[in-house]
C-alpha positions, 0 to 999 in steps of 0.5 A, spaced: 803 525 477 799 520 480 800 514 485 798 509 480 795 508 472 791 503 470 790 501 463 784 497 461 777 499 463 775 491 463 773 485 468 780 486 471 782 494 470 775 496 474 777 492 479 785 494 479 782 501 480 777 501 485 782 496 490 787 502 487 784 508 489 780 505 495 787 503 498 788 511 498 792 511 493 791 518 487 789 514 481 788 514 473 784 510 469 786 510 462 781 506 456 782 507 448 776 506 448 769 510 449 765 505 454 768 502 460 766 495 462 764 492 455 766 486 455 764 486 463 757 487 459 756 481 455 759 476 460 754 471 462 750 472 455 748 480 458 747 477 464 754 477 467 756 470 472 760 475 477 763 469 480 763 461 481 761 459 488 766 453 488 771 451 494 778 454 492 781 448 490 774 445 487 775 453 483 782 452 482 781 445 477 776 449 473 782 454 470 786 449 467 791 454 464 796 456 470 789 456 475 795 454 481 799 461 480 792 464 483 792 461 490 796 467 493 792 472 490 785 468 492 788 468 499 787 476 499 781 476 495 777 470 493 770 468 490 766 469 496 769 477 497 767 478 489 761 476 493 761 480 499 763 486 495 757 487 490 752 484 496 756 491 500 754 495 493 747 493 493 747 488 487 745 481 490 746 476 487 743 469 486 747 462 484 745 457 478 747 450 477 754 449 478 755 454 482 754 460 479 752 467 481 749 472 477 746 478 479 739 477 481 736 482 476 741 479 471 743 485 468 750 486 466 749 493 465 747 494 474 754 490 476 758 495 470 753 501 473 756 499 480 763 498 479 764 505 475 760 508 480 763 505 486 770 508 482 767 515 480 765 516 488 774 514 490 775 520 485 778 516 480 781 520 473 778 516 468 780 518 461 777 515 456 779 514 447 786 515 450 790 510 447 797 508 450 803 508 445 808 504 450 811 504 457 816 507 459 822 505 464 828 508 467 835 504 467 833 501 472 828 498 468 823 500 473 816 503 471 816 510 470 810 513 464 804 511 460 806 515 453 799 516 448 799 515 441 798 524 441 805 523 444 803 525 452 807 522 457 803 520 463 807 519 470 806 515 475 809 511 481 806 505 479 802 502 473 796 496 471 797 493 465 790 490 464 788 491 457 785 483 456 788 478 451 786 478 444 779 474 444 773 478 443 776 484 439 770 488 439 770 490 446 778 493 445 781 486 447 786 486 440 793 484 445 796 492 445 799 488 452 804 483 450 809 489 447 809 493 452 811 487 457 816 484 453 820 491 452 820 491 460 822 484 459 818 479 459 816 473 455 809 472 452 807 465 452 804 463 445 797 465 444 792 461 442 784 461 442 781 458 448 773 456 450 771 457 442 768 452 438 770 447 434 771 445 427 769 439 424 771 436 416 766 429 418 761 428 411 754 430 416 758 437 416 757 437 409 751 434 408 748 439 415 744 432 417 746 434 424 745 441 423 742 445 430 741 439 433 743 440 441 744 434 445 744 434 453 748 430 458 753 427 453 760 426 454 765 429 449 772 426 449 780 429 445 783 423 443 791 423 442 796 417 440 793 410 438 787 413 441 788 415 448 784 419 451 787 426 453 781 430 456 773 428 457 768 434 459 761 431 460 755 437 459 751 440 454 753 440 447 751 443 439 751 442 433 753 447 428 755 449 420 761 448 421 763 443 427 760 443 435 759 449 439 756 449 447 759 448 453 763 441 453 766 443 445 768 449 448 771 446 454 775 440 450 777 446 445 784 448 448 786 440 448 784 439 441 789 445 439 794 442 444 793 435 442 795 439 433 800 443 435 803 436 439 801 432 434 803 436 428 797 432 424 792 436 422 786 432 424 785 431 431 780 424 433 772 427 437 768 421 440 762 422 443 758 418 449 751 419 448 749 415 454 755 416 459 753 414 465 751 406 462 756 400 461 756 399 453 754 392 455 749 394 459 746 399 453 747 393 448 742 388 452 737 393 453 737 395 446 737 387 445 731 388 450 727 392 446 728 388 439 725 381 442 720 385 445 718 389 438 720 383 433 715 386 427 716 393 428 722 397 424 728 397 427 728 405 427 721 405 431 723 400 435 729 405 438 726 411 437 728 416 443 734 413 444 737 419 441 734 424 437 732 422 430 736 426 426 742 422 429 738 415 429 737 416 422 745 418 421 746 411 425 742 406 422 745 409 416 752 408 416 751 401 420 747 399 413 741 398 417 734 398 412 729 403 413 724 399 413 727 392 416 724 389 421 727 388 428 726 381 428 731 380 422 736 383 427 743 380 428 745 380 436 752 383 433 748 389 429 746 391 436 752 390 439 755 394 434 749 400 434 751 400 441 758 401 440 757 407 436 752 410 441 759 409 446 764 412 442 761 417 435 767 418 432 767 426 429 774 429 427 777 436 428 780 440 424 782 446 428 777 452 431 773 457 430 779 464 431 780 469 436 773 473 434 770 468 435 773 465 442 770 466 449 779 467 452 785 467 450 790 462 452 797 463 453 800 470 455 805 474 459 809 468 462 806 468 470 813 465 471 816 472 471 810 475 476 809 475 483 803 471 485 803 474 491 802 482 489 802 481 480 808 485 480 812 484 474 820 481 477 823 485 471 820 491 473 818 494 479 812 498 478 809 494 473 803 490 474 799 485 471 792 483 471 787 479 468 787 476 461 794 479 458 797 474 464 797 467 461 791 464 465 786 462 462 779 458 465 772 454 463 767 458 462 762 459 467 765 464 471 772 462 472 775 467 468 771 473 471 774 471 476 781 470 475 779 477 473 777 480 478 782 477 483 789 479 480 785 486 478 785 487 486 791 484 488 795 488 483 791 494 485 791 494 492 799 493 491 800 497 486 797 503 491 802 500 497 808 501 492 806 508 490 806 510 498 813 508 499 815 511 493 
């Protein structure tokens, strides 16, 4: 029998093992699949953002969904010691806009490498291809074994759940986690795509008039009722076949969701700022500006560079502006009305990409019924949780990974504990 069985061989359940095993504690680690570390392996575009640099509290704001429950757990384990840790491994690493660390070669591969090796070296069991059935408890509803499907019971004194949500399926991720914690007794939150692009019924969709175009330093907004605003995310974005994509679609993805959900209506206002750091009225007299200084030009000429063509063209076109008409024609309330279309482009949600498609999952096993502390089940002594399978979830941008990583060490670590006083 061993101390402790990990279950998932991802972010979290790497780290879970090797904090388990450099505890002291004998430990298996169980994956149904045939390669450990896969979704590890893709993260960061195959370059894997280990973690964020951010201060704690700065950090904890970046992972909106239940970030708060992981302040005890960044007490023991944090940001910096993710960073200490691979350094100690050989892995140095290079920080990138927003404070984000990479592995200064940036290759995934090294870091999942390194942990597997680093784990190998604490005489880890690894099994892999084995896929768990269910978890068993005693009448005290205490952990007690893993059963495979073969039927293998597996026992143990203590026992990691960190098997991931259900986003990126392909690397195992697929929910096998959220029956087992509700048969300990657990609630699992409703479950939800997060960090995934969005779905747009606008005519320029159909038209694909706006198809590939990427847009920089723009400020994308979820409006609800009356059109108040909910959530505004300012970075990076893309237009794509069916909606928007890039880092501030991504990050206004879970609102949109919410905000449907709440609404119950079916279609969820967008707007866009295409120029978030200047005034509508500072915008209007500098367009104003450029008309009087250019009166013979066509419209389209005299405001070209403003935004990308595709984009003006789109405008001019729905403002009823001539193609070829001249500047001097203008009326000051086309200008005001061009600017105000530039300060709140109106787009319209309607719904997002699904689980394949997302980056995290949101929702999951209720954090209310874990001990922030130690990851350890209230329902279940023995039984801990780690990662996505908990309903935490954060932005892109090494948020995530790091939640990963710090509740898999948490839950290690004290999981190993466990085992000794057992």
């Amino acid at each position: 029998m061993k101390d402790v069985i990990v279950i998932g061989g991802g972010p979290s359940g790497l780290m879970a093992t090797y904090a388990a095993a450099k505890s002291g504690a004998s430990t298996l680690l169980i994956d149904k699949g045939s390669k450990l570390g896969r979704k590890l392996a893709i993260s960061g575009g195959g370059r894997c953002n280990v973690t964020n640099r951010k201060p704690i509290d700065e950090l904890i704001q970046f992972i909106p969904g239940n970030g708060r429950f992981l302040y005890s757990a960044l007490a023991q384990f944090d940001n910096q010691s993710i960073i200490d840790l691979f350094t100690g491994f050989g892995i140095p690493l290079k920080e990138e806009d927003n404070g984000r660390m990479f592995p200064v070669t940036d290759k995934a591969q090294d870091v999942v490498n390194t942990l597997l090796r680093a784990i190998e070296d604490l005489g880890v069991e690894i099994r892999k291809k084995a896929e768990v059935k269910t978890l068993h408890f005693n009448e005290e509803n205490e952990f007690h074994s893993v059963e495979l499907m073969d039927g293998e019971m597996l026992e143990a004194k203590a026992c990691v759940v960190a098997v991931g949500g259900q986003s990126v399926p392909h690397t195992g991720s697929t929910g096998d986690g959220y029956p087992w914690a509700e048969k300990a007794g657990h609630t699992i939150t409703e479950l939800f795509p997060t960090e995934v692009p969005i779905k747009l019924n606008d005519a320029f969709i159909g038209t694909k008039q706006l198809q590939g175009l990427s847009l920089r330093d723009v400020a994308l907004t979820v409006h609800g009722k009356k059109g108040k605003a909910i959530k505004t995310h300012q970075g990076d974005m893309i237009f794509t076949h069916f909606g928007i994509s890039g880092p501030i679609a991504l990050r206004c993805s879970q609102y949109t969701i919410k905000e449907r959900k709440r609404s119950k209506e079916q279609v969820v206002l967008l707007s866009l700022d295409f120029f978030p750091d200047t005034s509508r009225d500072a915008l209007v007299q500098e367009l104003w500006n450029q008309v009087q200084s250019q009166p013979k030009r066509a419209v389209k000429n005299v405001w070209k560079g403003y935004i990308p063509e595709r984009l003006l063209d789109l405008l001019l076109e729905e403002l009823a502006f001539g193609e070829e008409e001249d500047a001097s024609q203008l009326k000051k309330q086309s200008v005001i009305d061009f600017a105000t279309r530039l300060k709140m482009f109106e787009m319209h949600a309607v719904g997002t990409l699904d689980f394949d498609k997302a980056f995290v999952t949101g929702g999951g096993v209720s954090v209310k019924e874990v001990a922030p502390q130690t990851m350890m089940s209230k329902k279940a002594p023995g039984l801990f949780f780690a990662g996505e399978v908990l309903d935490i979830h954060g932005y892109t941008g090494g948020y995530n990974i790091t939640a990963a990583f710090t509740t898999g060490h948490c839950a290690g670590s004290h999981a190993a504990e466990l085992a000794t006083e057992r």
